[in-house]
C-alpha positions as CSV (number, residue, x, y, z in Angstrom):
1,X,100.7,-16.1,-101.8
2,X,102.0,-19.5,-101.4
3,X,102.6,-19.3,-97.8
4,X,100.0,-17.6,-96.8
5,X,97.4,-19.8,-98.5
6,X,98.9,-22.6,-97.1
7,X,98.8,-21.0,-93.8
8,X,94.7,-20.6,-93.4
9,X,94.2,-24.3,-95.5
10,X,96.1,-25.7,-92.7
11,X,95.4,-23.9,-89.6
12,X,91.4,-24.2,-90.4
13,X,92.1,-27.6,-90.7
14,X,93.5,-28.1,-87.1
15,X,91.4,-25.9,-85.6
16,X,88.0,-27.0,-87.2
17,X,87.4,-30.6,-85.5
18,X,85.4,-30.3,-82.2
19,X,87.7,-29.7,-79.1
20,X,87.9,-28.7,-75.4
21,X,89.4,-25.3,-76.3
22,X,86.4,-24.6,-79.0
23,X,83.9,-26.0,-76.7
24,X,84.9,-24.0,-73.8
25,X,85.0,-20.6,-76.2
26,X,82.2,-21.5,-77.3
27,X,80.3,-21.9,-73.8
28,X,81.5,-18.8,-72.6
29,X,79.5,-17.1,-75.5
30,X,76.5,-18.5,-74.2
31,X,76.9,-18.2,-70.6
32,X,78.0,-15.0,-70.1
33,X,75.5,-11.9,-69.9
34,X,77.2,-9.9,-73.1
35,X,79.8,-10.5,-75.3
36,X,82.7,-8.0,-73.8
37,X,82.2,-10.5,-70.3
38,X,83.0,-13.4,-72.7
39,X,86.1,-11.9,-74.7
40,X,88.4,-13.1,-71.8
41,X,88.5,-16.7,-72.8
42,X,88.9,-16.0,-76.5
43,X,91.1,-13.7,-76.3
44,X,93.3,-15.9,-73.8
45,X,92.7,-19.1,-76.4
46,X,94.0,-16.8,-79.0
47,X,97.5,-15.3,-77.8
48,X,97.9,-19.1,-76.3
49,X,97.5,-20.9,-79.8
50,X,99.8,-17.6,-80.9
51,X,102.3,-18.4,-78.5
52,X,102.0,-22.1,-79.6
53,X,102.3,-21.1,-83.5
54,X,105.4,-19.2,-83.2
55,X,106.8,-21.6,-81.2
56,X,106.1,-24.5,-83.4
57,X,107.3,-22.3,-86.3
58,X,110.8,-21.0,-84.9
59,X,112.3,-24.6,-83.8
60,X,110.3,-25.9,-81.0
61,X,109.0,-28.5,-83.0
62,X,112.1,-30.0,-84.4
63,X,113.2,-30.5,-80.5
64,X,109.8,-31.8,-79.3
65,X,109.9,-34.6,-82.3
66,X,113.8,-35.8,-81.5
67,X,112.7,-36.7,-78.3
68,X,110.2,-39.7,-77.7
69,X,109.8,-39.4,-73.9
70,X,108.6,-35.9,-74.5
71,X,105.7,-36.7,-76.7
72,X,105.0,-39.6,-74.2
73,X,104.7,-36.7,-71.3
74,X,102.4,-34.9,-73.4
75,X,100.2,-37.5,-74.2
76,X,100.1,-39.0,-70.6
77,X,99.3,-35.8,-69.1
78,X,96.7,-34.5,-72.0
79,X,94.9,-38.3,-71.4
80,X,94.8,-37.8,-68.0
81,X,93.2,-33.7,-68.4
82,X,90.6,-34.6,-71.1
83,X,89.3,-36.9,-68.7
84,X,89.0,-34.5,-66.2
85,X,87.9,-31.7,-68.5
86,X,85.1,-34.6,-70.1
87,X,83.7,-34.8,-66.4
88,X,83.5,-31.0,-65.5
89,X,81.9,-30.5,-68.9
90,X,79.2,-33.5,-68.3
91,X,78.2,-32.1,-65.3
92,X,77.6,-28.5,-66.2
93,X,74.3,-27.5,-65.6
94,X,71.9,-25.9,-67.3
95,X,71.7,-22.8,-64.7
96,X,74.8,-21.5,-66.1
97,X,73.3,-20.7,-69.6
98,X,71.0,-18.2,-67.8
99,X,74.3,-16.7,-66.5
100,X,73.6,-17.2,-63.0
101,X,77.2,-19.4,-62.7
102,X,78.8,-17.7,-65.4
103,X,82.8,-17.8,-64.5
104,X,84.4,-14.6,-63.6
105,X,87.1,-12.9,-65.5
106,X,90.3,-14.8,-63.6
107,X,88.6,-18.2,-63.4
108,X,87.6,-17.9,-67.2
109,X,91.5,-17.1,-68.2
110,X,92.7,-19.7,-66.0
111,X,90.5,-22.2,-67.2
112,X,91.2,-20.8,-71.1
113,X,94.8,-21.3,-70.3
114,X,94.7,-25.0,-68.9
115,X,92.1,-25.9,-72.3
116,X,94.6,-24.5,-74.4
117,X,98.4,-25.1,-73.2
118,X,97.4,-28.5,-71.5
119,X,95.9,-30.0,-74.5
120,X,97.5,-32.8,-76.5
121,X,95.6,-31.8,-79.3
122,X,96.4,-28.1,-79.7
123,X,100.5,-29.1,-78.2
124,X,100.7,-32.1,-80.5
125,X,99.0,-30.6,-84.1
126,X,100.8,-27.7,-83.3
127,X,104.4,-28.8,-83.0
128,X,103.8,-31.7,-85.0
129,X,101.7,-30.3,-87.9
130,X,102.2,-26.8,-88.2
131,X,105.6,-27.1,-86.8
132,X,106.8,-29.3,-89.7
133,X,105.1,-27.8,-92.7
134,X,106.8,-24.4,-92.0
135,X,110.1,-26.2,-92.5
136,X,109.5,-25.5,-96.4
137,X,109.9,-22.3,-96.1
138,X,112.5,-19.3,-94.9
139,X,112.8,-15.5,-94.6
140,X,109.8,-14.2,-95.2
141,X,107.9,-16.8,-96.5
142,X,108.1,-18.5,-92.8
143,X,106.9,-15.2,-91.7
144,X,103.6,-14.7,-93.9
145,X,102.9,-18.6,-93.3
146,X,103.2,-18.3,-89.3
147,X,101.1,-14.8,-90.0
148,X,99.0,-16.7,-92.0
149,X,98.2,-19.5,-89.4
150,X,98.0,-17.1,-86.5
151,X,95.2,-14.7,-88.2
152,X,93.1,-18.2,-88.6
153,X,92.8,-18.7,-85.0
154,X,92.3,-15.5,-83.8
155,X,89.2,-14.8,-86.3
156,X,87.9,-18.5,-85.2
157,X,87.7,-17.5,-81.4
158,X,86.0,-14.4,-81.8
159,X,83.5,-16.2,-84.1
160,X,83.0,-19.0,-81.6
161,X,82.3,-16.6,-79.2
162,X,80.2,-14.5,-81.1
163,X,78.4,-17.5,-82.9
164,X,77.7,-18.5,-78.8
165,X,76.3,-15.2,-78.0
166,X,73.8,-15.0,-80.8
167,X,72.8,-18.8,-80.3
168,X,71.7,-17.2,-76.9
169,X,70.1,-14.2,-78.1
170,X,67.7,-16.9,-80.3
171,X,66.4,-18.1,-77.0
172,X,67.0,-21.8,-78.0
173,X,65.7,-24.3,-75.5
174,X,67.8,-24.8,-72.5
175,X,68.0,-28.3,-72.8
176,X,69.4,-28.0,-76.7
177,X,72.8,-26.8,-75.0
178,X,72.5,-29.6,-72.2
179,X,72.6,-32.3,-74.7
180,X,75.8,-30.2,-76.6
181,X,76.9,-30.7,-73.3
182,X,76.3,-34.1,-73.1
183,X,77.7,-34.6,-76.4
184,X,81.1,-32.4,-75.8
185,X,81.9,-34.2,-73.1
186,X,81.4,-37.8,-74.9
187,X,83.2,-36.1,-77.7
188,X,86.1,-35.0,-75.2
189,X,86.6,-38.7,-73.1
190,X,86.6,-40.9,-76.8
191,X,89.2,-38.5,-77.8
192,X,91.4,-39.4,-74.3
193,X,90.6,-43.8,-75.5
194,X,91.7,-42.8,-78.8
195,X,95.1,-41.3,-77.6
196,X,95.0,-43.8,-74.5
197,X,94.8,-46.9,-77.8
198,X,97.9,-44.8,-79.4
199,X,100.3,-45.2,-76.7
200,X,99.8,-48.8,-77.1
């Protein structure tokens, strides 16, 4: 059981703070007229972290950590697409919660897979944090703990997509998810100073 409890204490602790990738999930649970329109982007976030986790787990992270200018990359380029994703966030309107801008199927996995694999956060925890922890263990330990982390992120999408949809169903004033908006997207850009402060 080891692993495994491991596994969940870990992975909800990564995937718990406020990010782009919840946010988005999240939004799309709001903004789209029923939940099967919005199961695109979790779905998408959820074989992406997947992808991540096993990677992380099986070596990726031991390569990632030997080289410096790698993690430099990463952190550069995530900096540079929190920024970006702070301002698109900012500016959403509050039209799109009545669905009347909600993004199509192909924008919302493009967008889902730009949140999730161009992220510093979800690259760096993952290979840094999960990636490292998993060393303790082999056969099929590493197996129930990369099981373990992987069933955590799945059920969190779906949630944050169905917590979303409900928020919507309870009519809540437009302006409530503006100002989460707002907030996101403050949340989002002091993330980018706080890595920019760490390269220095």
């Amino acid at each position: 059981m080891e692993p495994i409890v491991h596994g969940i204490i870990l992975a909800f602790g990564l995937i718990l703070p406020l990010g782009v990738q919840n946010i988005f999930v999240f939004t799309q649970g709001v903004t789209q007229p029923n939940l099967v329109r919005a199961l695109p982007a979790a779905i998408t976030a959820a074989i992406c972290d997947t992808i991540l986790i096993a990677l992380a787990i099986l070596g990726l992270s031991m390569i990632v950590l030997q080289y410096e200018w790698i993690r430099l990359v990463l952190l550069v380029g995530g900096i540079v697409f929190l920024i970006y994703m702070g301002g698109v966030i900012w500016r959403a309107g509050a039209a799109n919660l009545e669905g009347k801008e909600a993004l199509p199927i192909k924008r919302q996995i493009l967008f889902a897979l730009s949140v999730s694999l161009l992220n510093p956060h979800a690259l760096l925890d993952t290979i840094g944090v999960i990636g490292t922890n998993a060393v303790k263990y082999s056969g099929q330990q590493l197996w129930l703990f990369m099981f373990a982390c992987i069933i955590v992120s799945w059920l969190w999408f779906i949630g944050l997509m169905i917590t979303g949809a409900s928020l919507k169903k309870m009519q809540i004033s437009d302006k409530v998810f503006l100002a989460f908006n707002k907030l996101s997207a403050l949340f989002i850009w002091g993330t980018a100073l706080y890595l920019l402060m760490g390269l220095f």
